[in-house]
N, C-alpha and C positions, 0 to 999 in steps of 0.2 A: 393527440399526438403521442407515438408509445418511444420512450425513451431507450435508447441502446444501452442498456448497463454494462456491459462486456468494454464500450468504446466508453465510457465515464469510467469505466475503473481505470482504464489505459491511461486516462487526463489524470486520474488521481495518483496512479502510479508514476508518473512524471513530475507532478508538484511535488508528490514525496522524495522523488530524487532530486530534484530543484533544495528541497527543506535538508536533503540527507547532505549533499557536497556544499550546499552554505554554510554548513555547524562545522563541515569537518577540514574545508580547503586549506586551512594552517595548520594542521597535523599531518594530515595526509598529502597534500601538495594540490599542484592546480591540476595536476592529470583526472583527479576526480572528476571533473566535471563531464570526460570522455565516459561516464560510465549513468551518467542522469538519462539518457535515452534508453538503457537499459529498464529503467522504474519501470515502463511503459508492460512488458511481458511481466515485469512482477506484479505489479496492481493486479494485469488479468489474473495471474497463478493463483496471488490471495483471495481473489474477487470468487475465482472459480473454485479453489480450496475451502473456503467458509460460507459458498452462498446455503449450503444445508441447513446452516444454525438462523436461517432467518425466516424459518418456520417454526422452529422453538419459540419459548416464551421470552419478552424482550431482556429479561435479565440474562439471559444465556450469552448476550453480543457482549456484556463485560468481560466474559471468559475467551469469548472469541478475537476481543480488540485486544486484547494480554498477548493470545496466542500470537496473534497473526503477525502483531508487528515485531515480535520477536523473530517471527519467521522471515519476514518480509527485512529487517535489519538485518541479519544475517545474510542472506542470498544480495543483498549490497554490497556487503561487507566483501562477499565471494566476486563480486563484480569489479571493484576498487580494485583488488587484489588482481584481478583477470587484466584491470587496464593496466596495472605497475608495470605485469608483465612484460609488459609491451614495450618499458623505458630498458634504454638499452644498459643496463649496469651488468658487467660481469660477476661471474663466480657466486651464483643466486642459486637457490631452490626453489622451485617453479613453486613445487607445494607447499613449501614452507612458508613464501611470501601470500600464497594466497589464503591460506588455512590464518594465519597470523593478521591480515586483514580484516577476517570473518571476526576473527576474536576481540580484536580494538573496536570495532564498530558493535559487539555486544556487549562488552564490558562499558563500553559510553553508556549506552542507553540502560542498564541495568544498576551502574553504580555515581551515575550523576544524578541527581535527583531535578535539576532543569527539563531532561529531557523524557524524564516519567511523563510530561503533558502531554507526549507523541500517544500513549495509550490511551489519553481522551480524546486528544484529537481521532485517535483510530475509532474509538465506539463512536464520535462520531460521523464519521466516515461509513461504517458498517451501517449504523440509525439511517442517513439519507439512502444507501442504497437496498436496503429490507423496505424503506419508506415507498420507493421509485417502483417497485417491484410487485410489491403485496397493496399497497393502500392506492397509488395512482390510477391504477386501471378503474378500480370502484369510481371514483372521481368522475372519471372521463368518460365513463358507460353511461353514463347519466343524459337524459335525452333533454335539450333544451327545446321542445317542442311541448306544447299543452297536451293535455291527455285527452284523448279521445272518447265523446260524450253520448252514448245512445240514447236515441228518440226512440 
């Protein structure tokens, strides 16, 4: 059975926005949670952004899972922002409120030291999907039949 990785990174990028508006719905408010179906296009973005380094040597995915989920908080961060917009409070800067969201959601991740685990969690997130991709198929080519004997 060959596995859709494009559609596991979608599921991954949805738990991560399930993980992103659980930490943050008391600072940011409950509108967050309007912006969790968005993870969905970020997994792919990340997924499709870093699947090159998962031909590299498997030390490269520590640099990759550093990157990515800085990337990937970020482009959250932009998303949270994108849903505020949408609360009706006058006398706002469209950009301001969203640019300012990017930034409370990377300064979290960058200077709390709880949610530095998000970058293990990310290598391994990266590990199972280099894993799904490079090693599975070997696996599964393998023929459950006896080998064929000449007389």
């Amino acid at each position: 059975m060959k596995m859709n990785t494009t559609l596991l990174a979608g599921l991954s990028g949805l738990i991560w926005g399930l993980v992103g508006a659980y930490f943050s719905q008391k600072v940011a408010g409950a509108h967050v949670w309007f912006a969790v179906p968005l993870g969905i296009p970020i997994g792919i973005a990340v997924f499709r952004g870093s699947r090159w380094t998962y031909k590299k040597p498997p030390w490269v995915l520590f640099s990759t899972a550093i990157i990515s989920t800085i990337i990937a908080v970020a482009l959250f961060g932009i998303c949270v922002g994108l849903v505020d917009l949408m609360r009706d409070i006058p006398n706002r800067n469209g950009l301001a409120v969203v640019i300012q969201s990017m930034l409370a959601y990377l300064f979290g991740l960058l200077t709390m030291p709880p949610f530095w685990a998000f970058f293990l969690l990310s290598f391994g997130n990266h590990a199972l999907l280099r894993f799904l991709i490079y090693q599975a198929p070997k696996v599964s080519e393998k023929s459950n039949h006896a080998p064929a004997v000449d007389h």
